[in-house]
N, C-alpha and C positions, 0 to 999 in steps of 0.2 A: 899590780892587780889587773887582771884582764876585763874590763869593766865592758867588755862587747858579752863576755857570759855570762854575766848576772841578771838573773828575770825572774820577776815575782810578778801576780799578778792576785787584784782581791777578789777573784770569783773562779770556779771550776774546780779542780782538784788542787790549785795551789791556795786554797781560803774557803774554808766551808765549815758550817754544823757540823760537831759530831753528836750535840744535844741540845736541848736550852741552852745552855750556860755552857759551853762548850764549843772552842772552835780548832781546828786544826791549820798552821801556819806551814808553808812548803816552802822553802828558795831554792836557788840553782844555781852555781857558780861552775865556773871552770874547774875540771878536775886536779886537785892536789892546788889549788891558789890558796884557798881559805885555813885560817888556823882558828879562826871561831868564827859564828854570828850571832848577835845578841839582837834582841827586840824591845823597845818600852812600846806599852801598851797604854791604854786610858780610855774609860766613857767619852765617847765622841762630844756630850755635853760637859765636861768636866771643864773647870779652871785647867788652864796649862800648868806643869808642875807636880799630878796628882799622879802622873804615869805608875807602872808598875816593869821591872825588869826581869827579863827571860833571855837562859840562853836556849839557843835551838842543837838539836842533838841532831848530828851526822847517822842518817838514812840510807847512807847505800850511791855507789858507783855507776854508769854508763862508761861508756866507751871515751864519753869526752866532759862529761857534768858529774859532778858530784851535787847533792843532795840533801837539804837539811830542816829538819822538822821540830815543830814545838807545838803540844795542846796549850793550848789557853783558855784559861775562866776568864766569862765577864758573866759576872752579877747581874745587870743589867739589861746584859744582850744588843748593847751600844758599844763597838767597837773599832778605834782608831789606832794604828800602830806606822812606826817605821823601824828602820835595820842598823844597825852598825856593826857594819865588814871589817873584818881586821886579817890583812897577808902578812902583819910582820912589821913590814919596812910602813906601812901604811895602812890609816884608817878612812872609811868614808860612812856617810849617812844616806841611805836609799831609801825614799820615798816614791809616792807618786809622781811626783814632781820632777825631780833629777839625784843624780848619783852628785854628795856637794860633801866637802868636809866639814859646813856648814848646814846642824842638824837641823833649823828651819826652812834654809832655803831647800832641805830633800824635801818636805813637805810630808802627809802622811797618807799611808795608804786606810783603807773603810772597810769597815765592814757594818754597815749601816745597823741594821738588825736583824736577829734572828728569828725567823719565824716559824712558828709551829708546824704550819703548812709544809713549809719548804723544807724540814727535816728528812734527810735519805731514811728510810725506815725499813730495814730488810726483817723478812721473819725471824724469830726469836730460834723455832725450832731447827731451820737447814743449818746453822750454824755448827751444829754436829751432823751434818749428814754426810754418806757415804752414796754415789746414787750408782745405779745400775743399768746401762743401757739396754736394752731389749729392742729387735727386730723380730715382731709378732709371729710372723711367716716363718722362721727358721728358728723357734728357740724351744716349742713342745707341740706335738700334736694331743692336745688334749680330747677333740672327741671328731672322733674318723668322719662321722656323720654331715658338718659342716663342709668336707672335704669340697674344695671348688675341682671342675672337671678336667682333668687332665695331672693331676697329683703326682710329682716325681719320687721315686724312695729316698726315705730320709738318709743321707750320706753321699748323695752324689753331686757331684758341681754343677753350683747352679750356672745360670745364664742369666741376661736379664729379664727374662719372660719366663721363669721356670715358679710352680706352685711345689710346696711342701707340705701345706697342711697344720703350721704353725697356727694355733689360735689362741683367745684370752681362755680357755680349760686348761690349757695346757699349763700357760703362767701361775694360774691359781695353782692346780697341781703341785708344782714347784714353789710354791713358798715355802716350805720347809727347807730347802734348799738354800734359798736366796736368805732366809732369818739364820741358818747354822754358816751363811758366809760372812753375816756379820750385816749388810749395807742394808738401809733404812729407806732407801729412796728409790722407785722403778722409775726410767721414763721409756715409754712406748714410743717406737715412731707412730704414723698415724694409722686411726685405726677405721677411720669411716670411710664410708659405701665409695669403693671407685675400681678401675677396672684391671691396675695393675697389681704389681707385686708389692712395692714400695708404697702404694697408695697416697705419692705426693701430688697425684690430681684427683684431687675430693671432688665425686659427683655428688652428695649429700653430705652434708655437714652434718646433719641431724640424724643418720641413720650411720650404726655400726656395720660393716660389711658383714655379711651374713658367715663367711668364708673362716671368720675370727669369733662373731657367736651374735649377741643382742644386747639390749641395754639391761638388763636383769643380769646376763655372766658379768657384765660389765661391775655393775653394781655388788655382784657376790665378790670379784678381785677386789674391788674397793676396801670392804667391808672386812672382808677376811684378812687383809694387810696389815687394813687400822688397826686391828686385835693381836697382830705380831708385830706393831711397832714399825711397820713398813708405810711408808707417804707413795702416792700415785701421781705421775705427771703425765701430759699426755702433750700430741705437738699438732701447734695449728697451721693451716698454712694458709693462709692468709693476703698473703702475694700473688697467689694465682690459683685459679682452682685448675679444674678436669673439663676434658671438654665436654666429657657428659654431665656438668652441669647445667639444671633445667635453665638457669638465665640464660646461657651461652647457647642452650638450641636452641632458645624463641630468637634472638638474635639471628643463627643459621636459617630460622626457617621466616622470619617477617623482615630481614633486613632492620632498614633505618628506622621502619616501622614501629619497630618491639619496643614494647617500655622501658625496656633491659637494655637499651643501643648505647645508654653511656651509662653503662658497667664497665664498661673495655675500654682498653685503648684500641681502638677499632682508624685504622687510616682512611678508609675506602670502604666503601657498599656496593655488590655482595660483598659479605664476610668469603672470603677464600683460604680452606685451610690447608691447601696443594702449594699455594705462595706466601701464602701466612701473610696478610694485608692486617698482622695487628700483632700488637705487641705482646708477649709470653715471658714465661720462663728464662733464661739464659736467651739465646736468641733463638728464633723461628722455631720454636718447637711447639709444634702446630696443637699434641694436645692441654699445653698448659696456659689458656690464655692471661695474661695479666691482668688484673681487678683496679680497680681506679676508688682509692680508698679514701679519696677527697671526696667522691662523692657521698654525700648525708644519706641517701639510700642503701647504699654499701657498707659505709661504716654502720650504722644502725641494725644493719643486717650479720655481721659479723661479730659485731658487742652483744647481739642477742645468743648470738652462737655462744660466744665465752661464757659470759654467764649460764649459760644453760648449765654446760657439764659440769662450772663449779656447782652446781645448787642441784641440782637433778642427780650426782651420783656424788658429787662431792669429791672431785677431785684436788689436788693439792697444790698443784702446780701448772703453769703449761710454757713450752719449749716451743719458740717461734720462727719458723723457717723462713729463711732469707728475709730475716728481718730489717737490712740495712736499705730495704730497697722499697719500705712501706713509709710513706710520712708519718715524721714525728707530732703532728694532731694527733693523729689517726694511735697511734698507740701512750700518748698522754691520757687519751678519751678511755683505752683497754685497759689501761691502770685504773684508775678511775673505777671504771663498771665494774672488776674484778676484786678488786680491793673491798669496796661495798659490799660484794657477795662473800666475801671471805678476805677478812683484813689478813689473814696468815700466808695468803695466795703466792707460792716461788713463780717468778718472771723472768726467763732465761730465754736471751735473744742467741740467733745463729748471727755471727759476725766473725767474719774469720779474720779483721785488722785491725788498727785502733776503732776501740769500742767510744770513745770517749763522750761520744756525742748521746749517746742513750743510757751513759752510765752517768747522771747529774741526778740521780732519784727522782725524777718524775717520769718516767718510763720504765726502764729494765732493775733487775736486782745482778744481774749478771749475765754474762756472752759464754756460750762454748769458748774456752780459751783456748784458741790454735798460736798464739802468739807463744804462751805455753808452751805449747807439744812441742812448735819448731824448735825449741831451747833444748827441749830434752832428747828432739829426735839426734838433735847434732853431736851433743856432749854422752850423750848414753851407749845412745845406737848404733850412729856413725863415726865418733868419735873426733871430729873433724875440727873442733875446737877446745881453746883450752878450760881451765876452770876458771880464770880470771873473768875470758870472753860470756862464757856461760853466764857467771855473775851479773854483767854486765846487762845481756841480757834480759834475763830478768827484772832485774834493780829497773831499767828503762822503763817493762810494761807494768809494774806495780805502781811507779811513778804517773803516769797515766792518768790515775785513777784513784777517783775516793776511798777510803779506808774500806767501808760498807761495801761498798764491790767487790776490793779485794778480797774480802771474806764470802762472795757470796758468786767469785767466778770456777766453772765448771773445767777442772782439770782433767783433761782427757788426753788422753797415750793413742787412741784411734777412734773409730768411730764408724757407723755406715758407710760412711764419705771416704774413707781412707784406708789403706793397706791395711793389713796389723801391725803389733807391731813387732813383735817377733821377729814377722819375715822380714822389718828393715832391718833389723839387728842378725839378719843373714841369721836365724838362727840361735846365735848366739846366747844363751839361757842369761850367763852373768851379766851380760848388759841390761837383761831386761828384769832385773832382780833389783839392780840400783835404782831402773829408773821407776818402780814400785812402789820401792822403800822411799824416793824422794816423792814423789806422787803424793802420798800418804801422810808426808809430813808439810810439805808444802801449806804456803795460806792458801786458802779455795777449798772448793767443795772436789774433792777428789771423782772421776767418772771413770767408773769399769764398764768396758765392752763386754760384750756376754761371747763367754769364752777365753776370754783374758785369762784369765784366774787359772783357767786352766792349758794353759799354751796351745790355743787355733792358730791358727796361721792364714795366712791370705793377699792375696795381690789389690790391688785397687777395685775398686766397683765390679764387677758381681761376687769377684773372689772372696771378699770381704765380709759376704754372708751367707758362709756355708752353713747348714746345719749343726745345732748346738752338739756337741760331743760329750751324751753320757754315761757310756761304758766307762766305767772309772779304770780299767786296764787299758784304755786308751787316754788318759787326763793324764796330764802331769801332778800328780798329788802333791809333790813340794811348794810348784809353784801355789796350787790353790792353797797349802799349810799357810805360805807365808804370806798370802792376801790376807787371809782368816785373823793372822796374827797383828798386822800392820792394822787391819781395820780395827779389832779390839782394841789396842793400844790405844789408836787416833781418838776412840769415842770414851775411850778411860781417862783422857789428859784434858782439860779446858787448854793447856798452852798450845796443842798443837790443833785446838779448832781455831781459836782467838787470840794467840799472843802474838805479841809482837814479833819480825824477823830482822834475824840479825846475821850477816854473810861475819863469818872469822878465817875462814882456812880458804884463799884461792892460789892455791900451787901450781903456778902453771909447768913446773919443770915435771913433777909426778903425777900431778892431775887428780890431786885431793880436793877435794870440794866438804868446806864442814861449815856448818850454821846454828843459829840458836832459835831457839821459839820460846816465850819465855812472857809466862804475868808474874804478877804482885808474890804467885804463891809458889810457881816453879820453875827450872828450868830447866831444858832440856836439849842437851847439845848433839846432834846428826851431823857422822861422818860417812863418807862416800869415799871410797879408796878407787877412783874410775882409772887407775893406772894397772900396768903389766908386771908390774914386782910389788914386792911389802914396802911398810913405808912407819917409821917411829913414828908418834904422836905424844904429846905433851900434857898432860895437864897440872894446871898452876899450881902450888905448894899448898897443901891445904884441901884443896878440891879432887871429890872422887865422884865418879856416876856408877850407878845402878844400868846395866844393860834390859832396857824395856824387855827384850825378845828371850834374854838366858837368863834373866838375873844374876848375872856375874857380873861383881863390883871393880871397878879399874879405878886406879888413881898412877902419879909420879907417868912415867913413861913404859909405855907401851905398845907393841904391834897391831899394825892393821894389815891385815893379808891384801892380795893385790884381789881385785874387784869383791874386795869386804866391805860391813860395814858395821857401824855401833848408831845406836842409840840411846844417848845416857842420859838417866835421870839424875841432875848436880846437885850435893848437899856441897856445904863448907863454901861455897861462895857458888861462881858463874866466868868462862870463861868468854 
């Protein structure tokens, strides 16, 4: 037994609530070491002897750990446990204590109690959601009249300084649209008063750029979504504003002077935005100054902001820009204010690496998952790994992270931020059909870039937000048929919002990738054929699937075309 890879620990994602009376148990061994692990449990105040025995069910692979998990009830919400490893040739008992053959001397691990308070508690309704990205500026010109000066025709490549005339009329306009694609959920980049294209340096927090419309269009998209079943998120940023914000000129114009001097991380007096004597954005980028969120001034000032737009237009959501680089006070407290104003409120941080730290439920409900995308850009796009590695992948960042999260992180293919993704798949339409269909089944909240659906294409930043394409003899019509169809499905199955996952098929020789998602009531088995020829598949004696997308029933052995796939719904057992 390789006793250097075994690690449990009783708090974070390997020991948490999943309810009252409810906890989730995580271990980690060396991969292919363990042939079981069991658990006795007990009220921490109990007589010794009163334990309860569980074994833990195998979760899923890494590259080097394997992974094993068990809910448990405690009644009481007083919980003590330790482990018994078994490779075979040998058993041990793992507690807090030490790894001992001797189950007192392991000692036991705690889980003191559960409290109300501390329960992950993500909203009830994202759990079927489908969300939609939207870049304001490029996705409709709804009324000419807003038009900011200098307006380029819609269809030409942007730059990073280039206007098109995107505004919130145009979105509204388009909800028909967006409701006949199926997805429930918009999120806007930002849409208040500032002076670029991106509008990621907010000069007013409180005022809608004129360029995009007011707080009354604002209010009519709200409003008219709600009545098609559509949620609205919007993105704060929070990290830094614009330099035309009013604190950051009294600063520019009274120095040390201004009440507003420690807003900033300001080094030196004058402020100089030619050498940039203060800290920004990424670095020196003279018009994003950085915000100092420690300060009570600041924070108070920014929590008023959140709340405002929840309660004033009623938005649903908000999507937080470079969130890893804000203190976690500072967004416990946003939790906090937002929640109050609306306990339903989705909290989606920008984190593009391990999220872990914001993902404990008292902060985020979930991260952009680029951790995500890089699995799929690899195995889809580029193809540059197997499906084994793939697995791996994955299995790793799921493991990460509480259950709650899982279900509540934003699967996204690209983004503002990123190329398309088409054009990393050169192209390629089948690669990007797979990596769709898994997108859609995957745990998480699936995110479509606008235009996705229907094959844009685009290079990194500014490429990446060309104007929305919608001559429909210019759309790809299959690709959008089979977004339409994937999203229907996804929102027709609870297994494939909230079941469990379960990796079966990693072929590394043909490069089949197949898995389960699967409750109490169904299951439903996704095959991925990421290879260059056909390839037999199997199912067990007894068991047939329903193909979600054709209705055409499979059972015993059958073809999968080379970059095909199935989706089957299993009667007669589960494979």
């Amino acid at each position: 037994m390789n006793q250097e890879a075994i690690f449990h620990m009783s708090h974070g994602a390997y020991a948490y609530a999943l309810g009252p009376h409810h906890a989730l148990i995580k271990l980690r061994a060396k991969r292919g070491d363990l042939k079981s692990v069991h658990m006795v449990h007990e009220d921490r105040f109990e007589l010794p002897g009163s334990y309860a025995t569980q074994e833990l069910n195998y979760a899923g692979s890494d590259e080097f750990y394997d992974y094993f998990t068990a809910v448990v009830e405690t009644r009481t919400r007083k919980l003590r446990y330790r482990f018994l490893l078994d490779n075979g040739p040998e058993q041990y008992w793992y507690g807090e204590r030490a790894l001992s053959n001797i189950a007192d001397f392991a000692g036991w691990f705690q889980l003191a109690y559960l409290p109300n308070r501390d329960l992950f508690v993500i909203p009830e309704w994202a759990k079927s959601a489908v969300v939609y990205q939207i870049f304001p500026d490029r996705f409709q010109n709804g009324n000419p009249d807003n038009d900011p000066e200098g307006v380029r025709p819609w269809g030409e490549l942007p730059t990073p300084h280039t206007f098109f005339g995107g505004d919130l009329q145009g979105i509204l306009d388009r909800l028909p649209y967006l409701e006949n694609l199926g997805v429930n959920l918009i999120y806007m980049t930002p849409i208040f008063l500032s002076p670029s294209t991106h509008k990621y340096d907010t000069a007013d927090y409180y005022a809608i750029d004129p360029m995009f419309g007011d707080v009354e269009t604002l209010k009519r998209l709200v409003e008219n979504a709600h009545v098609r079943g559509i949620r609205v998120m919007l993105d704060a940023v929070f990290n830094h504003c614009g330099a035309e914000f009013p604190p950051f000129q009294d600063v520019l114009a009274k120095g040390e002077a201004s009440e507003y001097a420690d807003w900033f991380h300001i080094h030196s007096f004058p402020v100089d935005m030619q050498e940039v004597n203060y800290e920004t954005f990424a670095n020196h980028v003279a018009s994003m100054p950085k915000l100092r969120t420690e300060n009570p001034n600041v924070r108070d000032y920014l929590l008023d902001v959140a709340e405002f737009w929840v309660k004033e237009v009623g938005i649903d959501g908000w999507r937080l820009d470079v969130a890893n680089e804000v203190d976690h006070a500072f967004w416990r407290a946003f939790r906090d204010r937002v929640r109050e104003a609306n306990p339903e409120t989705l909290i989606i941080g920008e984190v593009w690496h391990d999220s872990s730290p914001w993902l404990q439920g008292d902060q985020f409900d979930g991260v952009m998952n680029y951790l995500f995308r890089d699995a799929v850009i690899e195995f889809f796009a580029k193809r540059t790994i197997s499906a084994d590695r793939f697995d791996a992948m994955l299995t790793k960042t799921r493991m990460m992270y509480k259950r709650q999260a899982n279900f509540m992180m934003f699967n996204l293919l690209g983004s503002h931020d990123t190329a398309r993704f088409l054009t990393i798949c050169n192209g390629r339409e089948e690669r990007m059909r797979l990596a769709v269909v898994f997108q859609m089944t995957y745990v998480g909240i699936p995110e479509v870039y606008y235009g996705d659906e229907v094959g844009m294409v685009g290079e990194n930043d500014p490429d990446c937000r060309r104007t929305m394409i919608w001559e429909e003899e210019k759309q790809n019509r299959e690709l959008f048929r089979l977004h339409q169809q994937l999203i229907s499905v996804r929102k027709a199955h609870p297994a494939l919002q909230t079941g469990l996952y379960r990796a079966v098929d990693k072929d590394a020789l043909h490069n089949l990738y197949g898995f389960v998602r699967e409750t109490e009531n169904e299951s439903i088995y996704i095959l991925l054929n990421n290879g260059s020829g056909n390839h037999w598949v199997s199912l067990p004696e007894g068991v047939s699937g329903r193909d979600l997308l054709t209705d055409r029933v499979y059972s015993g052995t059958f073809d999968l075309e080379s970059y095909g796939f199935r989706i089957l719904l299993l009667s007669g057992g589960t494979v």
